[in-house]
C-alpha positions in Angstrom: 47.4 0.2 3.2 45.3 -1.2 0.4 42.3 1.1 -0.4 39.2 -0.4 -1.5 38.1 2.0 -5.0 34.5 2.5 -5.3 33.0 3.1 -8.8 30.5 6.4 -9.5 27.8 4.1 -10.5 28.1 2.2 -6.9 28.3 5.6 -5.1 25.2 6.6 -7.4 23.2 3.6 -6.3 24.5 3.8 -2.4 23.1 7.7 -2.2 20.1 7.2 -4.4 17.8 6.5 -1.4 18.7 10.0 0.5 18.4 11.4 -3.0 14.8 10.4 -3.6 14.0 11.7 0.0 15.0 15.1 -1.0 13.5 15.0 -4.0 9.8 14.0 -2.0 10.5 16.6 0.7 10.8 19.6 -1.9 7.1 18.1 -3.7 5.3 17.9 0.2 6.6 21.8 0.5 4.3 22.9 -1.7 1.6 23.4 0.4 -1.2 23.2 -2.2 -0.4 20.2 -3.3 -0.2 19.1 0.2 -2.9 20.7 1.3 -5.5 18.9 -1.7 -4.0 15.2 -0.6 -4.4 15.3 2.9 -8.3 16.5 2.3 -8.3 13.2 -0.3 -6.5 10.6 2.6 -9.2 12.4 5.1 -12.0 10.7 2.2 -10.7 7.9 2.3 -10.0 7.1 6.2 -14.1 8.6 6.1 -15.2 5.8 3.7 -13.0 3.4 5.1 -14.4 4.3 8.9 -17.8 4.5 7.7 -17.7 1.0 6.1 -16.3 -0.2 9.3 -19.2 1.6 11.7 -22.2 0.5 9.3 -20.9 -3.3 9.2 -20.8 -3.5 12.8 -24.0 -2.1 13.3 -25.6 -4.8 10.6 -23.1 -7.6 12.4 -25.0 -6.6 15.7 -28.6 -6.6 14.3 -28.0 -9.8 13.0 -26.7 -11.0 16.6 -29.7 -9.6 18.0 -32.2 -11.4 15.3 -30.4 -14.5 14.6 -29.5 -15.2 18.3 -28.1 -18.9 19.6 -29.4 -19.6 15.7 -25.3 -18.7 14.8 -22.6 -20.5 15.9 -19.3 -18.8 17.2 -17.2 -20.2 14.4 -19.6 -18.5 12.1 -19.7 -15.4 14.1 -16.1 -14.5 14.0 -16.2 -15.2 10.4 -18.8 -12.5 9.8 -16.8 -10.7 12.0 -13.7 -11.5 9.8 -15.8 -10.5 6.8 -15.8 -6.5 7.8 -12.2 -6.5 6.2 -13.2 -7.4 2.6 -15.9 -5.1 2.6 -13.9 -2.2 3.8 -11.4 -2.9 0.7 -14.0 -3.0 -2.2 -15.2 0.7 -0.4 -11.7 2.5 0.1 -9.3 0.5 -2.1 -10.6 2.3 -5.4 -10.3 6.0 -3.5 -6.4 5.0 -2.0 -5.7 4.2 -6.0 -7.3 7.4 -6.8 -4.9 9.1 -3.9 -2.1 7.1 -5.2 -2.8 8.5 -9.1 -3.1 12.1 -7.6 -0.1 11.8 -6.2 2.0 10.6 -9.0 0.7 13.7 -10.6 1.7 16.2 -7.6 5.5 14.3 -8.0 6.0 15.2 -11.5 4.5 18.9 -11.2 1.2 18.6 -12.2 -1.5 20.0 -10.7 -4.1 18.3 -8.9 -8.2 18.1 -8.5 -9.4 16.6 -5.7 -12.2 15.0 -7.4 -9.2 12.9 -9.3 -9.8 10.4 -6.0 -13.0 8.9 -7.0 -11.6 8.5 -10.8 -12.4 4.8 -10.3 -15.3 4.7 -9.3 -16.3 6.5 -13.0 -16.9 3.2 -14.7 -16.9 -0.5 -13.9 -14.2 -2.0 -15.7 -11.9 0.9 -14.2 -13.4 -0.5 -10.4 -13.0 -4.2 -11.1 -9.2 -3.2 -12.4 -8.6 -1.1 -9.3 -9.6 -4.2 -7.0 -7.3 -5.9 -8.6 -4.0 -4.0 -8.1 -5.2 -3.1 -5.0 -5.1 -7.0 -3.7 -2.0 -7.1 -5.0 -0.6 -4.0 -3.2 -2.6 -5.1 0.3 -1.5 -9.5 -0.5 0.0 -9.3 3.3 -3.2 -8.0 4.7 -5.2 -10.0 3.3 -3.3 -13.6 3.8 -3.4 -12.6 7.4 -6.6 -11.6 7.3 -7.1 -15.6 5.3 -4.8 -17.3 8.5 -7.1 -15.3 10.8 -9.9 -16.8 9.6 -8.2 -20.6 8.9 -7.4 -20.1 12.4 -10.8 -19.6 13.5 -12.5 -22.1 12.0 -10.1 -25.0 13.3 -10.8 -26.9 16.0 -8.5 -26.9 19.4 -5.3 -29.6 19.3 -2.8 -30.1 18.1 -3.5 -29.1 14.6 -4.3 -25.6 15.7 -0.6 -25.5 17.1 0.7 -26.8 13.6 -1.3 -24.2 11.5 -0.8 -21.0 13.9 2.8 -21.7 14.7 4.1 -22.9 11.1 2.0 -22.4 8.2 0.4 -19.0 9.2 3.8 -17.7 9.8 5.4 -19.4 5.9 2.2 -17.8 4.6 2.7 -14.4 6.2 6.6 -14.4 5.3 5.9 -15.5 2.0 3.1 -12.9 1.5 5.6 -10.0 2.9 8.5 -11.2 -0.3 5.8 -11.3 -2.6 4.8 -7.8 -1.6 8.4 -6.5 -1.9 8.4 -8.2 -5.4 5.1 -6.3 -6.7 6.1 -3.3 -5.4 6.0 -0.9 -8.1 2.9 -2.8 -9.8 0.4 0.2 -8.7 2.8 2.9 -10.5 3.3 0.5 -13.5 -1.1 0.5 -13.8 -1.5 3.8 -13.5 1.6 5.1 -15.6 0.4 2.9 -18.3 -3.5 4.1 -18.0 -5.2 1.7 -16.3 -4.9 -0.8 -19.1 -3.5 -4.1 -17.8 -3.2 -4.9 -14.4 -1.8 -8.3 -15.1 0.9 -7.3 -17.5 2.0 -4.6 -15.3 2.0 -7.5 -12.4 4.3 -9.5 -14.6 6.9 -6.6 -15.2 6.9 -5.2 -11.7 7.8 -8.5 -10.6 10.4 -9.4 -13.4 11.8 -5.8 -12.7 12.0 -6.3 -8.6 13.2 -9.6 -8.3 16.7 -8.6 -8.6 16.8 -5.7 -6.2 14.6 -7.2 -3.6 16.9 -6.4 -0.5 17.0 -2.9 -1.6 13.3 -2.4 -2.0 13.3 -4.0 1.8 16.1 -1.5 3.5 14.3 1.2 1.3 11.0 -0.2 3.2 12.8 0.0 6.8 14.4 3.8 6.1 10.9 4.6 6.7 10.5 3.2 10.8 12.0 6.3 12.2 9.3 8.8 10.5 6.6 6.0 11.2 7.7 5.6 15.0 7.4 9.4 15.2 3.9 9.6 13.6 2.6 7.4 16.4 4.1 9.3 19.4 2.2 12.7 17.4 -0.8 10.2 17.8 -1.2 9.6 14.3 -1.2 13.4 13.6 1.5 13.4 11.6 0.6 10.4 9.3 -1.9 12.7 7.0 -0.2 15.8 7.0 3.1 14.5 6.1 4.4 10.6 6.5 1.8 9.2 4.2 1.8 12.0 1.1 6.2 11.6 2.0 6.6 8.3 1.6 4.2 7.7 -1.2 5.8 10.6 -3.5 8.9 8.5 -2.2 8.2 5.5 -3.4 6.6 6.7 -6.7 10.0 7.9 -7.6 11.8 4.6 -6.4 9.1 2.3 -8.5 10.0 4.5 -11.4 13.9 3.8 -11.0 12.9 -0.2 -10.8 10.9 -0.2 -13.6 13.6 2.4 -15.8 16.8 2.5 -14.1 16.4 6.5 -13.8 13.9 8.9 -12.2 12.5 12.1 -14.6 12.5 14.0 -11.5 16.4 13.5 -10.4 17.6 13.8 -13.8 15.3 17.3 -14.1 17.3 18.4 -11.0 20.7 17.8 -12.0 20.4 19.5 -16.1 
């Protein structure tokens, strides 16, 4: 019988995944660390919920004032516009999150005040928008078709743009996505300098290994599925700080070919 010889780079590359897990699982033990990035996600679900409960209550003043005066495409479009707002708020504290937690990955040791670090200056706010679209692109093209959806009127072309386009744009968003993947570790790694350059390298960098940075994307549904039957519980205490120390490693492996903290734990 003919044996099929696998090579120790191939075998390398087939158990890096479960190697990166271990690696994450040993960094969320240390309860400190731990500890000081679940009280940063709490900050940012707080401005993010915050955000969310003062733009309804303006969206329901203006109701009240404006009356019959707005029309219901218009409405759902203000409605719609709750979204945006609640990204400028909480997309500069999840990059602060993110930053802390590359530090927590490699050893260092955190400050929770590291989660407002962009909000210190106005150029570092306007770059953290920025990688932050890119990182949240599916979100927000549904968020777009949601509104294009809205605002067209009943027929046929409705059918056309919620059964075809909406779903090309989505899909196309969701690649895109899995191309860009390690563009928030290549911003902060290279401090906070050029979010379009490191845009350009994640992508250059991911386009090759795109179906491994999707099943390294699905390895996650079990843990996620789990979270939810805890009722969320588990998602700040341990999926979220997990998988992001996770996938800080794996972005480093696209963008080196190696991860510092493997190669510590095999000298």
């Amino acid at each position: 019988m003919n044996t099929i010889k696998t090579s120790p780079v191939a075998i390398k590359k087939r158990r890096l995944g479960k190697r990166l897990k271990s690696a994450s699982r040993l960094v969320i033990s240390d309860h400190e660390a731990r500890l000081i990035l679940v009280f940063a996600l709490i900050i940012c679900g707080i401005a993010a919920i915050s955000t969310l409960l003062a733009s309804s209550s303006a969206l329901y003043a203006i109701s009240v004032i404006a009356g019959d005066a707005i029309s219901e495409t218009w409405g759902r479009l203000l409605e719609l516009s709750v979204i945006p707002l609640m990204f400028l708020i909480a997309s500069p504290l999840c990059l602060g999150y993110y930053r802390m937690t590359i530090k927590a990955a490699y050893g260092e040791r955190i400050s929770l005040k590291e989660v407002f670090r962009y909000y210190s200056g106005f150029r570092l706010l306007l770059k953290s928008w920025l990688v932050s679209a890119v990182a949240a692109l599916p979100l927000l093209v549904v968020t777009l078709s949601l509104a294009v959806i809205m605002t067209v009127p009943e027929g046929i072309i409705l059918s056309i743009v919620s059964f075809i386009v909406v779903p090309i744009l989505v899909f196309g968003a969701f690649i895109i996505n899995l191309m860009t993947m390690p563009t928030v570790y290549a911003f902060i790694c290279s401090d906070d300098k050029d979010p379009v350059k490191c845009l350009a390298v994640s992508v250059k960098k991911s386009a090759r290994d795109t179906f491994r940075i999707l099943g390294f994307r699905l390895g996650f549904i079990p843990l996620i599925l789990l979270s939810f039957c805890t009722v969320g519980v588990l998602f700040p205490i341990y999926t979220i700080p997990y998988m992001t120390v996770t996938e800080i490693y794996f972005s480093e492996y696209l963008l080196t070919g190696k991860c510092r903290k493997l190669i510590s734990e095999e000298k």
